[in-house]
Backbone as a printed PyTorch tensor [residue, N CA C, xyz], in Angstrom:
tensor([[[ -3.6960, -31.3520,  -4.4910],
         [ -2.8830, -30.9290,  -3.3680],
         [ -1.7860, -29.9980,  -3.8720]],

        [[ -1.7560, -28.8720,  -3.1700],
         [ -0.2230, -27.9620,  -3.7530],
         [  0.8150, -28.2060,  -3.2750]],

        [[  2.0270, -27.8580,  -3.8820],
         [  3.2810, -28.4020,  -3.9020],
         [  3.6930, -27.3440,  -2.4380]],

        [[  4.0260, -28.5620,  -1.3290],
         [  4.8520, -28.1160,  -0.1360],
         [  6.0310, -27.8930,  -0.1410]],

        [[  6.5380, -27.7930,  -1.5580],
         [  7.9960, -27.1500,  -1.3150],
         [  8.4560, -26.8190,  -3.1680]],

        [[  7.4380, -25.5950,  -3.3850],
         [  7.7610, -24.8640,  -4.6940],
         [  8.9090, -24.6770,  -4.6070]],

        [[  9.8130, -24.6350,  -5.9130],
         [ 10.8500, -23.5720,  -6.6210],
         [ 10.7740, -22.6790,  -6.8400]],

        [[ 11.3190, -21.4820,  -6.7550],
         [ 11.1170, -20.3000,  -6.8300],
         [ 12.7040, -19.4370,  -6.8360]],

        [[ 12.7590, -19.7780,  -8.3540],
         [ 13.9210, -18.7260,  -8.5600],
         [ 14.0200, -17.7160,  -8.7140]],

        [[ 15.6300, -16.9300,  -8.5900],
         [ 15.9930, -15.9600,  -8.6470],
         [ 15.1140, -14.9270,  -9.7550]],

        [[ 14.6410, -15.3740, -10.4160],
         [ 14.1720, -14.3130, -11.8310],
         [ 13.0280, -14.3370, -11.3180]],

        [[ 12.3990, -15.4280, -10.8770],
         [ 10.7440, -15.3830, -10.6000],
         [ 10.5790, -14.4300,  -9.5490]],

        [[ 11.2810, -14.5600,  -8.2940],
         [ 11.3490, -13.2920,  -7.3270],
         [ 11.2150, -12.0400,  -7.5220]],

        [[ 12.2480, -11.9890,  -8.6650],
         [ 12.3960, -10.5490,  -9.2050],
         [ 11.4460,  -9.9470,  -9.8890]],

        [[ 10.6030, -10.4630, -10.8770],
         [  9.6320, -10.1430, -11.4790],
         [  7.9530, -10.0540, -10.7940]],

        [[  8.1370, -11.1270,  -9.5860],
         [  7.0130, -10.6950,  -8.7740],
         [  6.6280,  -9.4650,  -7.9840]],

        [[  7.4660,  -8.9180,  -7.5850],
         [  6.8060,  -7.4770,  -6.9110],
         [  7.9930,  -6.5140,  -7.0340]],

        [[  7.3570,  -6.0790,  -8.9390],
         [  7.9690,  -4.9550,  -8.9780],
         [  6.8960,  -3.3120,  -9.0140]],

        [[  7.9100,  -2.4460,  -8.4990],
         [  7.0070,  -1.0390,  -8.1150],
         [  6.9760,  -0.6740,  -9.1640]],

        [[  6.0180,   0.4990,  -8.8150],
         [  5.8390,   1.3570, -10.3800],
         [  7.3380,   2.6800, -10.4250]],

        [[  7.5730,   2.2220, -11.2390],
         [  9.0320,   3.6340, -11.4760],
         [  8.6120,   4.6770, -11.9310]],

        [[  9.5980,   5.2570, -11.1470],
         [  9.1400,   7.1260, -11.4910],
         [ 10.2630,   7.8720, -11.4780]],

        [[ 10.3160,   8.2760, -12.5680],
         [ 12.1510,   9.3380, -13.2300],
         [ 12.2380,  10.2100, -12.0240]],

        [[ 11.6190,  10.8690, -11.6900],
         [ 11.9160,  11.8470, -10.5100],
         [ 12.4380,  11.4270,  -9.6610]],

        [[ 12.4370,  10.3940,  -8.5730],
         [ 12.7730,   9.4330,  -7.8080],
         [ 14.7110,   9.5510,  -8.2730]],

        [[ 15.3390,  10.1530,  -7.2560],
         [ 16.5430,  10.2740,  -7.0830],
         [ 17.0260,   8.7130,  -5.7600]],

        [[ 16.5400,   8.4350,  -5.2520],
         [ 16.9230,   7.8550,  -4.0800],
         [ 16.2090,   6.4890,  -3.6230]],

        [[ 16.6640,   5.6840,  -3.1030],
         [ 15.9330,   4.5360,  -3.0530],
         [ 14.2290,   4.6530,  -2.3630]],

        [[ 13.2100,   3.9180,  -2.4560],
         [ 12.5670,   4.0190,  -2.0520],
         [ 12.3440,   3.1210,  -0.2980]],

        [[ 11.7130,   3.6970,   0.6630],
         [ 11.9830,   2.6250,   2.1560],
         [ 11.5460,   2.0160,   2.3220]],

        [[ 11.6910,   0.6300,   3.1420],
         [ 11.4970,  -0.8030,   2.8360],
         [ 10.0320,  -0.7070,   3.4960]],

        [[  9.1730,   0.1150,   4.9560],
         [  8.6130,   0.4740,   5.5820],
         [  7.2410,   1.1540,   4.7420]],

        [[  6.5410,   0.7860,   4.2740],
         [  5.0570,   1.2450,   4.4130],
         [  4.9410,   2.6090,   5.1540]],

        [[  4.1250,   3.5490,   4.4770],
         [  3.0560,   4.6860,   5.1420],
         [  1.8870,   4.5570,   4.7690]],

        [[  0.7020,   4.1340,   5.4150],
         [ -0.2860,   4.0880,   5.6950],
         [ -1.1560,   5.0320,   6.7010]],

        [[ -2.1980,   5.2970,   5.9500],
         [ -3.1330,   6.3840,   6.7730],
         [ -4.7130,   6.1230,   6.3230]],

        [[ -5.1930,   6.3780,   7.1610],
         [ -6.9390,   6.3250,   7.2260],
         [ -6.9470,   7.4090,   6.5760]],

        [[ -7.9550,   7.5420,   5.3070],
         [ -8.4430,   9.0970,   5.2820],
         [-10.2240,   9.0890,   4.5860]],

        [[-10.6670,  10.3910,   4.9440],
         [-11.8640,  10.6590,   4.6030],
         [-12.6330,   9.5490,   4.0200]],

        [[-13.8470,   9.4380,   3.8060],
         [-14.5410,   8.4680,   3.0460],
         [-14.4630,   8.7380,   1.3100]],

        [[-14.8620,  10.0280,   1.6170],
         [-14.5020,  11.1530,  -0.1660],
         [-13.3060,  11.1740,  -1.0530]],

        [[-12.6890,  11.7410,   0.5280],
         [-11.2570,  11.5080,  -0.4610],
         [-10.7140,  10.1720,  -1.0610]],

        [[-10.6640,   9.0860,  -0.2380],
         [-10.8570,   7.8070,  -0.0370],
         [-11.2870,   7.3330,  -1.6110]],

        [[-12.5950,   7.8370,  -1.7910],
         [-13.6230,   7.5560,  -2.7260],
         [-13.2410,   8.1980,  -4.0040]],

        [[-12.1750,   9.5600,  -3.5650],
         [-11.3590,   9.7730,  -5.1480],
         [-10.7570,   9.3490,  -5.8060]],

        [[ -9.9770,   8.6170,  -4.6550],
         [ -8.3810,   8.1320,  -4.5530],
         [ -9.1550,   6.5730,  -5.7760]],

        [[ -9.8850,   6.1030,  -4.9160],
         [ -9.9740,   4.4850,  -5.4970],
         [-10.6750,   4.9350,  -7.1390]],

        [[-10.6690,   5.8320,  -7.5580],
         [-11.4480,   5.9710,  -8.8480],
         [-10.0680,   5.8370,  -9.5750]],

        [[ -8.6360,   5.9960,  -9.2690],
         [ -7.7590,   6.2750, -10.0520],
         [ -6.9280,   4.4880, -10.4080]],

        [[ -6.4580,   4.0010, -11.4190],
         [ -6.0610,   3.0610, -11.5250],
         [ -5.1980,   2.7550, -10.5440]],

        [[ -4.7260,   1.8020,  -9.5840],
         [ -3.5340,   1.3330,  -8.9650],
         [ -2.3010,   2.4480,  -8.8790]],

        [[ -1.8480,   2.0740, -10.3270],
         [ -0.1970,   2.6660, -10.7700],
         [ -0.3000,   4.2640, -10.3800]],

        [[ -1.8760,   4.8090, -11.4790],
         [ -1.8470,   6.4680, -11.3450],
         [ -1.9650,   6.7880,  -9.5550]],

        [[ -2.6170,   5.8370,  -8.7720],
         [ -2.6940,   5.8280,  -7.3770],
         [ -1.5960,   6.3760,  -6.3610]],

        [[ -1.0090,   4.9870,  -7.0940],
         [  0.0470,   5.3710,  -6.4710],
         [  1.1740,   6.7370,  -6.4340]],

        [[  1.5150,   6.3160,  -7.5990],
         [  2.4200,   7.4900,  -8.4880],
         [  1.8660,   9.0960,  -7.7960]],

        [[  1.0050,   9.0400,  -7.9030],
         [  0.2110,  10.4820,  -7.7220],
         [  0.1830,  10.6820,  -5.9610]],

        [[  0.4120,   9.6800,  -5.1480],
         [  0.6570,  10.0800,  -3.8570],
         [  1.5490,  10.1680,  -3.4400]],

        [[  2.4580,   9.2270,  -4.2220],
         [  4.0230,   9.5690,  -3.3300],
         [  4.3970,  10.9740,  -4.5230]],

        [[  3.7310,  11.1300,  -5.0500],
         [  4.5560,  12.8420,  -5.6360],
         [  3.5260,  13.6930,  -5.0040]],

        [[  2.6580,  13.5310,  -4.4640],
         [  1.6960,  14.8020,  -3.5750],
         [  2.8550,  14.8480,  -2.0190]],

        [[  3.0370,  13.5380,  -1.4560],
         [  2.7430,  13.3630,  -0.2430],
         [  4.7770,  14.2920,  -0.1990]],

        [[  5.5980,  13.5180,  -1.1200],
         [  6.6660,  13.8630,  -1.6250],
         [  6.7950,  15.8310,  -0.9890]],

        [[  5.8300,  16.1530,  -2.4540],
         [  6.0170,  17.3190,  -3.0430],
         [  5.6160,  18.6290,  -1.1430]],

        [[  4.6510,  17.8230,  -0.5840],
         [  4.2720,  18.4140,   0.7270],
         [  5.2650,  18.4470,   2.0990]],

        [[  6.1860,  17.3640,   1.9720],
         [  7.1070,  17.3220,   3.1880],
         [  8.0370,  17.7070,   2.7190]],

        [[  8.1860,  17.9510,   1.5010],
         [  9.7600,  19.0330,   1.1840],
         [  9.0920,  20.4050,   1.5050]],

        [[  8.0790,  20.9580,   1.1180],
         [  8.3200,  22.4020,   1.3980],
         [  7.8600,  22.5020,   2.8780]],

        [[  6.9870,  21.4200,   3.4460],
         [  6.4320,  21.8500,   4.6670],
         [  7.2990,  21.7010,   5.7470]],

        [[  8.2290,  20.7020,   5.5050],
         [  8.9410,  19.9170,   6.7900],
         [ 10.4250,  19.5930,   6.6280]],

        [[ 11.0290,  19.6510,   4.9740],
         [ 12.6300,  19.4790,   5.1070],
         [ 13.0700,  21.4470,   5.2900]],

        [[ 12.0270,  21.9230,   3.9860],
         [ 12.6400,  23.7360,   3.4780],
         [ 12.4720,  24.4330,   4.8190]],

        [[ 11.7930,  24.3960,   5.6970],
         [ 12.2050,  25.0200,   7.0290],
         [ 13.3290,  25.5670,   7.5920]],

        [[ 14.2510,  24.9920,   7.0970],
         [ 15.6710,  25.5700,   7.5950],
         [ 16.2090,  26.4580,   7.5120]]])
């Protein structure tokens, strides 16, 4: 039977869900999820890449696309 009322300290919290860091990253990251459906292919590129490189590599695409497409407008 599992324990109905684990401990779970301060350090253990902390060490459970940490992100992958990235030097570029000036600013906090938002507490809010972006999620999107995409292609089966692309999809099928994306999952060839480890987790971390996954990640890393979309928030600096997705990053690198709404600064010039959608903040530099001005």
């Amino acid at each position: 039977m599992s324990n109905p009322s684990p401990l779970q300290t301060q350090a253990f919290k902390d060490q459970q869900y940490q992100g992958y860091k990235e030097d570029w990253l000036r600013e906090p990251l938002a507490k809010q999820v972006t999620g999107v459906k995409l292609p089966q292919s692309i999809h099928k590129a994306l999952r060839s890449l480890s987790a971390e490189e996954r990640v890393k590599y979309l928030r600096r695409v997705i990053c690198e696309a709404v600064k010039r497409d959608l903040i530099d407008e001005k």
